[in-house]
C-alpha positions in Angstrom: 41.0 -60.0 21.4 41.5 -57.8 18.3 44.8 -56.3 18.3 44.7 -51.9 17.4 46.5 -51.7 13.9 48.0 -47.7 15.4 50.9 -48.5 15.9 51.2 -49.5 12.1 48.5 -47.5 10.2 48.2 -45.0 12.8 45.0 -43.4 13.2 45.5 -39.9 11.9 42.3 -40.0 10.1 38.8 -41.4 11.2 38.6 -43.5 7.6 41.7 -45.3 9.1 40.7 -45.7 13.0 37.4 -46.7 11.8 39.1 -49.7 10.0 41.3 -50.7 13.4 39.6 -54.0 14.5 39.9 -52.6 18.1 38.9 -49.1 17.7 36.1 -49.5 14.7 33.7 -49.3 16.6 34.4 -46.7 19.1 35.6 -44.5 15.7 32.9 -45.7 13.4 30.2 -44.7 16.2 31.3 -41.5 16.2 31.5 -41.0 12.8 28.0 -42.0 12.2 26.6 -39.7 14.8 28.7 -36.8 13.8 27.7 -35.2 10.3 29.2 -31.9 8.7 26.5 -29.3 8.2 26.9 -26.2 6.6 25.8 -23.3 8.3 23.5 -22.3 5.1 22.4 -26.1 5.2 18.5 -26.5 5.1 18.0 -26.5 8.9 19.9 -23.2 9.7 20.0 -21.5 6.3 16.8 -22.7 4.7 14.7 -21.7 8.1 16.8 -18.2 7.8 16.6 -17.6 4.5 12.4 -18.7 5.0 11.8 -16.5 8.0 14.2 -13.5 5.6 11.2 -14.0 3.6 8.4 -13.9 5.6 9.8 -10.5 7.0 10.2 -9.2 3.7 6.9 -10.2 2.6 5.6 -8.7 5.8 7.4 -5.2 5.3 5.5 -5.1 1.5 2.7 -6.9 2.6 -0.5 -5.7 4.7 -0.9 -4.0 7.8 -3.4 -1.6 9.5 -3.9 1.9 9.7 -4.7 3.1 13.2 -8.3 4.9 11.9 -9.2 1.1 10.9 -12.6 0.0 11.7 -12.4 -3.1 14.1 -13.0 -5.9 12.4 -12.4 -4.7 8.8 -11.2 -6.4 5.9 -9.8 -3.7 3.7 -6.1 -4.2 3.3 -3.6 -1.8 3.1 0.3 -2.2 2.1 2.6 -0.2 4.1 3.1 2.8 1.2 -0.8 3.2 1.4 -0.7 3.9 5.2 2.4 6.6 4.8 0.3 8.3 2.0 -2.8 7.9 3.7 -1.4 9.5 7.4 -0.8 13.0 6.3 -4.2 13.0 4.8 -6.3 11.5 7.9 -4.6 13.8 10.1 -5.7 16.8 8.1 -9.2 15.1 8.0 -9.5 14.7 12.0 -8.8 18.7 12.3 -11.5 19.2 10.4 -14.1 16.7 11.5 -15.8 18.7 13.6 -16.9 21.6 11.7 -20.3 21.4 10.4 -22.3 20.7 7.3 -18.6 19.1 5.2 -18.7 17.2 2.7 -16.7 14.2 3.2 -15.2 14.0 -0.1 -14.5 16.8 -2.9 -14.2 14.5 -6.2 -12.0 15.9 -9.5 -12.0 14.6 -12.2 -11.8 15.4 -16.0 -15.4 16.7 -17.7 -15.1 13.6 -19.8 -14.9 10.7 -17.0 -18.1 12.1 -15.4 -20.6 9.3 -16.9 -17.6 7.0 -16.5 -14.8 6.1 -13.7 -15.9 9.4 -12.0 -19.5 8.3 -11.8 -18.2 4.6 -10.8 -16.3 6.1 -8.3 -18.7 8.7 -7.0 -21.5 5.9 -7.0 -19.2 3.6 -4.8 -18.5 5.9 -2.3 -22.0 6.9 -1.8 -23.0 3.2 -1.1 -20.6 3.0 1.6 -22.4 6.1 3.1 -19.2 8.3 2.0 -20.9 12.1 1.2 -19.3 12.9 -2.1 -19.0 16.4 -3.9 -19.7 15.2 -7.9 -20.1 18.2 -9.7 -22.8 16.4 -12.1 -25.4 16.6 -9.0 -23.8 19.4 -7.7 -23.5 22.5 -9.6 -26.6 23.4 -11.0 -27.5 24.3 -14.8 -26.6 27.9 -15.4 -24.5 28.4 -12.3 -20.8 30.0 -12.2 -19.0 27.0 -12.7 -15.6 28.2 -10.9 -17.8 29.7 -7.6 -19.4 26.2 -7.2 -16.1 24.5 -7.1 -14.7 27.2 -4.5 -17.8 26.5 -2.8 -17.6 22.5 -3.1 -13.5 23.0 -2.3 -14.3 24.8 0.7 -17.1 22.3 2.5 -15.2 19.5 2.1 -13.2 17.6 4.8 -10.9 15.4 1.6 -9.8 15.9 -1.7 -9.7 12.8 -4.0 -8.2 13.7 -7.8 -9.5 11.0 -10.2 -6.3 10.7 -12.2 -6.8 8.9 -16.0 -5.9 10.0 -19.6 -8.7 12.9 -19.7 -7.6 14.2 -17.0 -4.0 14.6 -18.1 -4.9 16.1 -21.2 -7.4 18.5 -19.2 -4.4 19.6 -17.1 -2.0 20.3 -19.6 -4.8 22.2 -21.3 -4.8 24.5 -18.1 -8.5 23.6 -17.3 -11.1 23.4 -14.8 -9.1 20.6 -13.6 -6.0 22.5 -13.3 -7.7 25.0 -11.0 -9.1 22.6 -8.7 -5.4 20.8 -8.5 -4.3 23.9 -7.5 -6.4 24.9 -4.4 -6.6 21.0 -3.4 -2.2 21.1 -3.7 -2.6 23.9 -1.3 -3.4 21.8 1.7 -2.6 18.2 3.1 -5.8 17.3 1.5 -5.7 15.2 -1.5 -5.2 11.9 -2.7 -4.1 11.0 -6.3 -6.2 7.8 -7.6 -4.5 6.6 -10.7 -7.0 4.9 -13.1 -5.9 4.2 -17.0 -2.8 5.9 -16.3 0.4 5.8 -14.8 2.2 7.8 -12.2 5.4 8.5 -14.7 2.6 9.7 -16.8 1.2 11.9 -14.3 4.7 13.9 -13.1 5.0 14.4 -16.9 2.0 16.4 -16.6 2.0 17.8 -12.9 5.1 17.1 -11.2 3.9 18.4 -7.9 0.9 16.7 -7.8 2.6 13.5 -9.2 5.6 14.0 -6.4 2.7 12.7 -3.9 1.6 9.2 -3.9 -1.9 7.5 -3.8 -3.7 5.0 -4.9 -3.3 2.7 -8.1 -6.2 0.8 -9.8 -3.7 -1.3 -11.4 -3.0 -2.8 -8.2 -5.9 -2.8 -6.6 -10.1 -2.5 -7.4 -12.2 0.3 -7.5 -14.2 -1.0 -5.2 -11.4 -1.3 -2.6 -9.9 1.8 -3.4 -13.9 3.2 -2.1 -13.7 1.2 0.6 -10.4 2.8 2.0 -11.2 6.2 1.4 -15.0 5.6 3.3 -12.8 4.5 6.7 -10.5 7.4 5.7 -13.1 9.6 6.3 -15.0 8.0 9.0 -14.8 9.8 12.8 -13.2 7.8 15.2 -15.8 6.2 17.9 -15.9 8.1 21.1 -16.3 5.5 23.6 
């Protein structure tokens, strides 16, 4: 029968009762079972510091806007649903008065063959009714009265934001007037195209105090899509 070494080597470690011929095994058994594990270890920090992640990701990720057509595949980030809100509620007072235009569309004299055309052309193909000033305000008609006119049938404002633009406003332009009646409302929605933002509050810091939409980060053609459900009527079931 093994004889315990204790009372010699004492067993104030578990090194040491592990080596007792007597106690090894009843020592070394619990040593082998038993582990250390940090708490930041991978199976309590790595799934923490995973699922930190996947919340983050989720609060700069996607989500839905509450006017979003079911079954839709336009994502939105979080920042594009605050801007959006204040917009769509303004649109839903005004859904029901006749003969609107969906859409009022500014933009500089100089993007109207260009972005302002792409732009005006996507929107139309998602059934979006746009106000374009080249289809709209005929040859030898007051240009200013046309844009009250277009200003005042439509349900949105979109500003078409890019280099022309800028150099429009600062030139106190026709663009500079329409800023000013579509900055009068809860209307409008800055689209960034070419430009910058930091560019833009250079230039108009009210309007560039309000966010929008950036076709740095995302396509035209997205962009289009979200303003088209922007401006589409909830279903009355």
């Amino acid at each position: 029968m093994a004889r315990c070494t204790a009372p010699v080597r004492g067993h104030r470690t578990s090194s040491a009762a592990a080596e007792c011929p007597a106690c090894g095994s009843r020592y070394g058994g619990y040593r082998s079972s038993y582990s250390y594990s940090s708490p930041y270890s991978s199976s309590y920090g790595g799934g923490n510091s995973g699922g930190a992640r996947s919340s983050s990701g989720s609060g700069g990720g996607s989500t839905k806007p509450r006017w979003s057509r079911p079954g839709s595949s336009v994502v939105y980030t979080p920042a594009e649903v605050r801007t959006l809100t204040p917009v769509r509620e303004s649109f839903e007072k005004r859904v029901a008065q006749p003969d609107l235009r969906d859409v009022f569309l500014c933009h500089a004299w100089d993007d109207r063959n260009g972005a302002a055309k792409d732009l005006h052309d996507l929107l139309e193909s998602l059934g979006v009714s746009v106000w374009f000033s080249e289809k709209d305000v005929l040859l030898g008609s007051p240009l200013l009265r046309e844009i009250d006119k277009g200003l005042a049938k439509s349900k949105v404002g979109i500003v078409l934001v890019t280099p022309a633009l800028l150099r429009r406003v600062q030139g106190e332009g026709i663009a500079e007037k329409e800023l000013s009646a579509l900055l009068a409302r809860d209307l409008l929605v800055p689209i960034v195209h070419g430009t910058t933002f930091e560019a833009l509050r250079d230039v108009s810091p009210l309007l560039g105090s309000r966010s929008g939409l950036n076709t740095a980060e995302d396509s035209m053609r997205n962009i289009a899509a979200k303003l088209a459900e922007l401006v589409t009527p909830e279903e009355v079931g």
